[in-house]
PAZAPA-4460 file (N, C-alpha, C; in steps of 0.05 Angstrom, whole numbers, plus 32768, in hexadecimal, padded with zeros to 4 digits):
% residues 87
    n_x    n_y    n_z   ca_x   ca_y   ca_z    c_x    c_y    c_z   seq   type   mol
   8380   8664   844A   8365   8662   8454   8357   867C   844F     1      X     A
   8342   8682   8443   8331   868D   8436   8328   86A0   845E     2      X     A
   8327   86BB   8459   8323   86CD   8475   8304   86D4   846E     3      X     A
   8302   86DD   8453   82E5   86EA   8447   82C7   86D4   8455     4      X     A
   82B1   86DF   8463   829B   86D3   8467   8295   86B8   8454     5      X     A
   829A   86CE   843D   8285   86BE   8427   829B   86AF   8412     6      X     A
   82B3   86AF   841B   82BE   86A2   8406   82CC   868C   841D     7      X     A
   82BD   8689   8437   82BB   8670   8448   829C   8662   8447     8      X     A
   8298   8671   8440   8273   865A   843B   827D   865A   841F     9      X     A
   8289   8667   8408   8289   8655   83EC   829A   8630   83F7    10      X     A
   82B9   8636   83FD   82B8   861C   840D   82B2   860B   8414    11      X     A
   8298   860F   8426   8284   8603   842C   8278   85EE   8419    12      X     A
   8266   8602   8410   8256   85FB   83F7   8268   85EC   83E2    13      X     A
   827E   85FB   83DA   828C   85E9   83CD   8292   85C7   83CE    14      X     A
   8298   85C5   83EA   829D   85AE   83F6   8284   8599   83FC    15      X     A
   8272   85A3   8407   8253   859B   83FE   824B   8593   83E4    16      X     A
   8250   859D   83CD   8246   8592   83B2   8257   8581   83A8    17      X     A
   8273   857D   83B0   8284   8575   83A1   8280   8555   83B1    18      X     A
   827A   8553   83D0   8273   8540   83D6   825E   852F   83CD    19      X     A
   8245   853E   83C3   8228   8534   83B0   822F   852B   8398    20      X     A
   8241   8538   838D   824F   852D   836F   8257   851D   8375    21      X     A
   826A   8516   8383   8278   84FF   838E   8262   84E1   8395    22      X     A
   8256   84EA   839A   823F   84D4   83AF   822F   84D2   838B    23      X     A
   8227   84D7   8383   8211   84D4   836B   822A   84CD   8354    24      X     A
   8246   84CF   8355   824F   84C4   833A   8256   84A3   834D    25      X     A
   825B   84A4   8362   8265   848B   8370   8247   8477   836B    26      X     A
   8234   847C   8363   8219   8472   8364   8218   846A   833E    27      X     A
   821E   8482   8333   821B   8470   8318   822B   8465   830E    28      X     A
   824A   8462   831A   8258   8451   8314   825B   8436   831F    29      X     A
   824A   8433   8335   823A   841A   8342   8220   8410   833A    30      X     A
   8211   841E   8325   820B   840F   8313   820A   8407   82FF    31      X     A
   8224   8415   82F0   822B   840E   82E1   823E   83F6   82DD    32      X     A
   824B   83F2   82EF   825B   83D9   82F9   8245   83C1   8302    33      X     A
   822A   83C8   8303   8217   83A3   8300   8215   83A6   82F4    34      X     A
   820A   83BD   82DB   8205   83AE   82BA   821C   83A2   82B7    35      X     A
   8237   83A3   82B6   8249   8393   82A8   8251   837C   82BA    36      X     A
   824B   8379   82D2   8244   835F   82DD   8238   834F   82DB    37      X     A
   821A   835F   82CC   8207   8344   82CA   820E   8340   82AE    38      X     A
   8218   834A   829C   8227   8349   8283   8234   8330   827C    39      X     A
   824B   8338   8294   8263   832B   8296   8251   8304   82A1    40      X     A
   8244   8304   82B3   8234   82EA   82B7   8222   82E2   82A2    41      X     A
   8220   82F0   8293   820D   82E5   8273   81EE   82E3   8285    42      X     A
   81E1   82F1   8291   81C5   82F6   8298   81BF   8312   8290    43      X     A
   81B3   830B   8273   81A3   8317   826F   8190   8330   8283    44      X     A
   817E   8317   828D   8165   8329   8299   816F   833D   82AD    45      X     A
   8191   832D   82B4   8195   8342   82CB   819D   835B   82CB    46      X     A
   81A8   8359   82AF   81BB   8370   82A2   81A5   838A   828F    47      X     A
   8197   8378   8283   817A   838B   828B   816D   83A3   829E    48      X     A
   8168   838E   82B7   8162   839D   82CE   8174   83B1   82D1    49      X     A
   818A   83A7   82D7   81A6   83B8   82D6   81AB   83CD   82D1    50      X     A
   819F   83CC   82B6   81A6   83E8   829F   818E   83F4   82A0    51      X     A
   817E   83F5   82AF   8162   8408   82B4   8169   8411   82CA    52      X     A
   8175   8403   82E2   8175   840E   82F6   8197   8429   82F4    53      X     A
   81A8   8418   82DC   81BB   8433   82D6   81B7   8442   82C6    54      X     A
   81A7   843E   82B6   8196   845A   829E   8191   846F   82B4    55      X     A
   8179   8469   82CF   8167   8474   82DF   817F   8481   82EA    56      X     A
   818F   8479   82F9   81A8   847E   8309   81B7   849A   82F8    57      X     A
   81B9   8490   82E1   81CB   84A1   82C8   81BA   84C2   82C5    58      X     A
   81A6   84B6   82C0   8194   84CE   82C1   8190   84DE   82D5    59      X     A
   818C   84D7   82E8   818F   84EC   8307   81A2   84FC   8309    60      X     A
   81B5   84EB   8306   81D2   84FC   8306   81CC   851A   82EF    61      X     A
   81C3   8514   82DB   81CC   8529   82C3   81B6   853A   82CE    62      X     A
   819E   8538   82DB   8184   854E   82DF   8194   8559   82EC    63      X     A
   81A2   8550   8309   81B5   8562   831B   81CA   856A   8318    64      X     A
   81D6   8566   8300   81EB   8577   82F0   8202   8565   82F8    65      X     A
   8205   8550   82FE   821F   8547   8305   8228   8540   82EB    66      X     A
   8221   8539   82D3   8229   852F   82BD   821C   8544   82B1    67      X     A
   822F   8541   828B   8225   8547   8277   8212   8539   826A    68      X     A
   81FD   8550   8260   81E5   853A   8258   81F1   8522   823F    69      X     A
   8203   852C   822A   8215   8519   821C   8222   8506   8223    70      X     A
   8231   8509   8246   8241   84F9   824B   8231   84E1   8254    71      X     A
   8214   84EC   825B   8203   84CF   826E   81EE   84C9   8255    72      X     A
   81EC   84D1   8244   81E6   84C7   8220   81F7   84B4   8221    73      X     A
   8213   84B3   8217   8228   84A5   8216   8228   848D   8222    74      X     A
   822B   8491   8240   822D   847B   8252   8210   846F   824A    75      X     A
   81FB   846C   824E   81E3   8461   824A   81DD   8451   8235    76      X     A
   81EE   8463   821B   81EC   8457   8201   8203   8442   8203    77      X     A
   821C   844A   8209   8230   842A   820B   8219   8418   8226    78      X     A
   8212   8410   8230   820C   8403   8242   81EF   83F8   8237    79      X     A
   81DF   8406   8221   81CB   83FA   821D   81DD   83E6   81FC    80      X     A
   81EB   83F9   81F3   81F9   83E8   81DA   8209   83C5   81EF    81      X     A
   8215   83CC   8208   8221   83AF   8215   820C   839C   8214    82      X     A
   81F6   83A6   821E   81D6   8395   8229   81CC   838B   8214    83      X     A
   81CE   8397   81F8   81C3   8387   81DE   81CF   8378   81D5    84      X     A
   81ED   837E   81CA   81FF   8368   81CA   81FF   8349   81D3    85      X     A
   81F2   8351   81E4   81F3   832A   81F8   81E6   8324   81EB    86      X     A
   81CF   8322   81DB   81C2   8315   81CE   81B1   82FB   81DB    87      X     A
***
């Protein structure tokens, strides 16, 4: 256990952000899991909606640094490549 002032508030803080990361990746991997639900049901319009509301989702995350701007490129781009596919 850490005695130093300040290397008990890094702790802190530590524990604080790591919880926000936690809460904001648990969020785009919950929307990422209805695009491939409404996928997986062959609706279109819903998988649509879907993938705007996990683009939007995807994106928040990377302004607040939880992701690499590449890695939420990536994800966005496989998920808009699933959504065209259906045809």
């Amino acid at each position: 256990m850490a005695n130093i002032k300040s290397a008990k508030k890094r702790i802190l803080v530590t524990k604080t952000k790591a919880d926000r990361n936690k809460a904001i990746r648990s969020g785009v991997k919950t929307a990422i899991k209805k695009v491939y639900a409404a996928i997986d049901a062959k609706d279109k319009a819903a998988a649509e909606a879907a993938l705007l509301e996990a683009t939007s989702t995807i994106d928040k995350a990377t302004t607040k640094g939880v992701y690499h701007p590449n890695n939420a490129s990536r994800k966005v781009s496989r998920l808009t490549k699933a959504v065209n596919a259906m045809a």
